[in-house]
C-alpha positions as protocol buffer text, in pm:
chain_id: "A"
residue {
  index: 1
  type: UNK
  ca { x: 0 y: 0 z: 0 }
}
residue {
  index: 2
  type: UNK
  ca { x: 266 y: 228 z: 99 }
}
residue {
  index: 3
  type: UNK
  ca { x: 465 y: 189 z: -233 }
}
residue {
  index: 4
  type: UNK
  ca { x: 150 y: 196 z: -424 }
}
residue {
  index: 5
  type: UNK
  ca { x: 95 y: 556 z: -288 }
}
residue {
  index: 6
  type: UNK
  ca { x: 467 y: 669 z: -332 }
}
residue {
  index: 7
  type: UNK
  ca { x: 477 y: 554 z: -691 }
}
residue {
  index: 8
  type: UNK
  ca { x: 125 y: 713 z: -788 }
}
residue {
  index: 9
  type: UNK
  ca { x: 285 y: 1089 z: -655 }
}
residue {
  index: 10
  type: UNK
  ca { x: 626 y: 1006 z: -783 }
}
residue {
  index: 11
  type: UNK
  ca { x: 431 y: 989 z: -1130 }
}
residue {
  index: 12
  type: UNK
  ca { x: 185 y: 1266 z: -1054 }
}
residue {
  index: 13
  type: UNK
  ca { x: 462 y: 1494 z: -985 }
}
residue {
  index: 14
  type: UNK
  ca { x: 658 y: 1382 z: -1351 }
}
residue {
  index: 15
  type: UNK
  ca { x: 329 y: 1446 z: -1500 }
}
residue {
  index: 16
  type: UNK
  ca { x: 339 y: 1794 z: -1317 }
}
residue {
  index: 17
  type: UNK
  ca { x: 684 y: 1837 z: -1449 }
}
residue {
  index: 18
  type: UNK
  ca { x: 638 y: 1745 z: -1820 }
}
residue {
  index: 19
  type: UNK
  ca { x: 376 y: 1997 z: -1801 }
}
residue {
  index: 20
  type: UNK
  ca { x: 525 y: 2286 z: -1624 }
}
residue {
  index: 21
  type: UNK
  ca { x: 809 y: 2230 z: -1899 }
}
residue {
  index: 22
  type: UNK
  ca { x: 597 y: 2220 z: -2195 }
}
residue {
  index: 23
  type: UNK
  ca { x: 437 y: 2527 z: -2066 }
}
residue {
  index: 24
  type: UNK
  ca { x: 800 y: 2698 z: -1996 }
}
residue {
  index: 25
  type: UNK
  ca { x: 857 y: 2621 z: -2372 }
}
residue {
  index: 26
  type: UNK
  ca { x: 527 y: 2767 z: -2497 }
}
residue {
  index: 27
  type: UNK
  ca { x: 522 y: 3062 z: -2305 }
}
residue {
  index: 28
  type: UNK
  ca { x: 930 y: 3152 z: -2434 }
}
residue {
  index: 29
  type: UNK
  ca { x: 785 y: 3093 z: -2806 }
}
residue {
  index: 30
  type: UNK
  ca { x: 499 y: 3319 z: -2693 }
}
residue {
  index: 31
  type: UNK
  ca { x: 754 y: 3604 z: -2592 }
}
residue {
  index: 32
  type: UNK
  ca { x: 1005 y: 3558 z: -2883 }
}
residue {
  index: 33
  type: UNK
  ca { x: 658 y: 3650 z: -3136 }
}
residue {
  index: 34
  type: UNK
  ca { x: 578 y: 3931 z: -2903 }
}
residue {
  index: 35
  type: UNK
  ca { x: 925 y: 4064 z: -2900 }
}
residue {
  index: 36
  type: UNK
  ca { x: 879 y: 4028 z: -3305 }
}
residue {
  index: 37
  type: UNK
  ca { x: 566 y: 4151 z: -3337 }
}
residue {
  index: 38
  type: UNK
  ca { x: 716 y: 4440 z: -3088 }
}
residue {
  index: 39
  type: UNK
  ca { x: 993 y: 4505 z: -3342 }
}
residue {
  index: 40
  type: UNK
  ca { x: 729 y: 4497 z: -3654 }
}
residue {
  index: 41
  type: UNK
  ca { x: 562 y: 4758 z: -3456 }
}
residue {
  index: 42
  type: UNK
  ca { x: 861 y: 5003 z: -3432 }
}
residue {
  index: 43
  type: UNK
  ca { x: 922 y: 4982 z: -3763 }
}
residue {
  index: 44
  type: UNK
  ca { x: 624 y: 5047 z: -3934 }
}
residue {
  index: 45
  type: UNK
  ca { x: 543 y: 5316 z: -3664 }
}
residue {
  index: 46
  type: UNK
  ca { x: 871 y: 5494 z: -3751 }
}
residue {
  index: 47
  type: UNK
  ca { x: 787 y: 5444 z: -4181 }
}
residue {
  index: 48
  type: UNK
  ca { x: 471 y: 5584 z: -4108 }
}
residue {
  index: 49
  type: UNK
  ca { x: 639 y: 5925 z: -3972 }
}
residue {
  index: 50
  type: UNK
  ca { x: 899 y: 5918 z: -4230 }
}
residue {
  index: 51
  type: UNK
  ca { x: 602 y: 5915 z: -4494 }
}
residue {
  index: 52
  type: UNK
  ca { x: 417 y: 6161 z: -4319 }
}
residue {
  index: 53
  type: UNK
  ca { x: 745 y: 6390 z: -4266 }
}
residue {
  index: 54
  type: UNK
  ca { x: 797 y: 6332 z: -4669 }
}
residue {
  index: 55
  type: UNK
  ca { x: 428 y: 6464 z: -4698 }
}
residue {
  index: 56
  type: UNK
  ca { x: 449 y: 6778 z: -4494 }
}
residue {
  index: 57
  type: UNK
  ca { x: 736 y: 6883 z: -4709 }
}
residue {
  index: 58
  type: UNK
  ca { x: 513 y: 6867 z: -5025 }
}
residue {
  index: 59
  type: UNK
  ca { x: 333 y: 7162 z: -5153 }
}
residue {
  index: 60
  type: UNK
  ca { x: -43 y: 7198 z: -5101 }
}
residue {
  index: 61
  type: UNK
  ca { x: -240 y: 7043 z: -5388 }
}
């Protein structure tokens, strides 16, 4: 009975494990495409003011 009990939370707590590191893993991949979309972000928002720099030069139509 004993054993019985120690083996069931010696596999509850790999289970626990496995998915605490699957999660780890998900949740890195999750802030790598945030720090991307982050970067995407910057960029466009920094073409957008060169364009509108480029049109506040122009002339009036």
């Amino acid at each position: 009975m004993f054993w019985r009990r120690d083996r069931i939370l010696l596999e509850t707590v790999q289970r626990n494990v496995e998915a605490f590191e699957a999660l780890t893993s998900v949740l890195e991949r999750m802030a790598r495409e945030i720090d991307d979309m982050r970067d995407q972000l910057r960029a466009n928002t920094e073409a957008t003011w060169r364009m509108v720099d480029r049109l506040d030069g122009e002339s009036p139509a």
